[in-house]
C-alpha positions as CSV (number, residue, x, y, z in Angstrom):
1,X,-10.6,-24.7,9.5
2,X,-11.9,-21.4,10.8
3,X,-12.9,-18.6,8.9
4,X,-12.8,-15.2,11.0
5,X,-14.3,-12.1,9.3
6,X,-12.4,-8.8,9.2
7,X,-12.9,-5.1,9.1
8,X,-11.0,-3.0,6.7
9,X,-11.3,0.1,4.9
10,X,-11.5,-0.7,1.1
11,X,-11.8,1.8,-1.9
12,X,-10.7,2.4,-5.8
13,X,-9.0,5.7,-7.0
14,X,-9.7,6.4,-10.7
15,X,-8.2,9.3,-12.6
16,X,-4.6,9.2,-11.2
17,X,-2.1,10.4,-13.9
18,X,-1.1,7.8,-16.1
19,X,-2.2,4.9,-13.6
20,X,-5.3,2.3,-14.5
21,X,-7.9,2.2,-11.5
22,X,-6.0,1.2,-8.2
23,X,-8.0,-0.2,-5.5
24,X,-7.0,0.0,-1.6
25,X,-7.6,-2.5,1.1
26,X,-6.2,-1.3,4.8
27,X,-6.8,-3.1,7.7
28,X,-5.8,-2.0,11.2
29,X,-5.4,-5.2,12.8
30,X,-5.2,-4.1,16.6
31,X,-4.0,-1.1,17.8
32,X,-0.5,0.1,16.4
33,X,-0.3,-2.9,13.7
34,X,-2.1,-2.1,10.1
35,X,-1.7,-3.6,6.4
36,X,-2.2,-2.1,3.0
37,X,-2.9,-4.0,0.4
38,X,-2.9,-2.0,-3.3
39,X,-4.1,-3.5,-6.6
40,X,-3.7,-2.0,-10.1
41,X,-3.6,-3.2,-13.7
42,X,-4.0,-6.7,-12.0
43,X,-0.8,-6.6,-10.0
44,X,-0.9,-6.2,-5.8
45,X,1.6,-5.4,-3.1
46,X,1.5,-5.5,0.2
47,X,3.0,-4.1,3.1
48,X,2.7,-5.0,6.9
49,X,3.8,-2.9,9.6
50,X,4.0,-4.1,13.3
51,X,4.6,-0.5,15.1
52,X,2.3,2.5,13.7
53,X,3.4,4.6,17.0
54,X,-0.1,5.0,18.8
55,X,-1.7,5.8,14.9
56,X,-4.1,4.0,13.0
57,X,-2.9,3.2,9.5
58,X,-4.7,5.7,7.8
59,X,-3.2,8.1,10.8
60,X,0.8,6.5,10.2
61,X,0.3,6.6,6.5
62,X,-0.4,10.3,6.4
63,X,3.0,10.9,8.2
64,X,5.2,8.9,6.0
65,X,6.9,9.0,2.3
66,X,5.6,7.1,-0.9
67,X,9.2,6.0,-0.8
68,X,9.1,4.3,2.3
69,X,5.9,2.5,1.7
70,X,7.0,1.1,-1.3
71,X,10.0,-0.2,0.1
72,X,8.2,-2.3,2.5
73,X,5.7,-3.5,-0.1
74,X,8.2,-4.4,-2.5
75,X,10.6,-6.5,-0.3
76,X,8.3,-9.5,-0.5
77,X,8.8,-9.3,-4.4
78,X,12.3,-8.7,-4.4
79,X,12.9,-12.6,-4.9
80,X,10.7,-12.8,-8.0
81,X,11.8,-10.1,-10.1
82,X,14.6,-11.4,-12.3
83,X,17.3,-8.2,-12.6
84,X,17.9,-4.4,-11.2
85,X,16.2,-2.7,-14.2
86,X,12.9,-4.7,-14.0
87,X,13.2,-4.4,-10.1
88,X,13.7,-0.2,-10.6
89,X,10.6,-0.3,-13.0
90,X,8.5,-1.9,-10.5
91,X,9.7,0.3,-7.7
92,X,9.1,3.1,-9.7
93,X,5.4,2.6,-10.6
94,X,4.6,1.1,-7.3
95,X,6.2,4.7,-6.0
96,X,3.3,6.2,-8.4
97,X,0.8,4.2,-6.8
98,X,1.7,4.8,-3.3
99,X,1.6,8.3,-3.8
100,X,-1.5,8.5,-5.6
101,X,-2.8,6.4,-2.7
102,X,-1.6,8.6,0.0
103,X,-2.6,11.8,-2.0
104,X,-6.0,10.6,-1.5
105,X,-6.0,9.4,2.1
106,X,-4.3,12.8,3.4
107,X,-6.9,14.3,1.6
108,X,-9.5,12.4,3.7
109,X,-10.8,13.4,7.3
């Protein structure tokens, strides 16, 4: 076994409408491949993406929808959630979260 430490860029938003604390892990894991991983309420996502363009995540994330994040996080889930109506519920808050998420990083320099 091999244990390998990382570098990521880890913080929590409070004070997002209607949404508990939500922390943010994103790691750029070489150049134009990054991962997000969101927490809130005790429920995480994840998304993965293998071609950022020549952007670091924070960079690729700036340029791109709530929508489309979410998407990609959701997808591994898609198996466990058990009908459309609880599968629109979770896309919906996890649209909340995204956008609160990317609110804050366009926000940052």
């Amino acid at each position: 076994m091999k244990i390998q430490p990382i570098t990521v860029t880890s913080f929590v938003i409070s004070g997002a409408p209607a949404l508990d604390p939500i922390t943010v892990i994103m790691r750029d894991i070489e150049p134009n491949r990054g991962e997000l991983i969101v927490e809130c309420f005790g429920c995480a996502w994840s998304g993965y993406w293998g071609s950022t363009g020549h952007d670091t995540l924070r960079e690729f994330l700036r340029r791109v929808s709530a929508d489309y994040v979410a998407g990609t996080m959701i997808r591994g889930r898609r198996q466990y959630i058990t009908n459309r109506k609880a599968e629109d519920r979770e896309v919906e808050y996890l649209q909340r979260i995204v956008q609160a998420v990317l609110d804050v990083i366009g926000g940052q320099s």
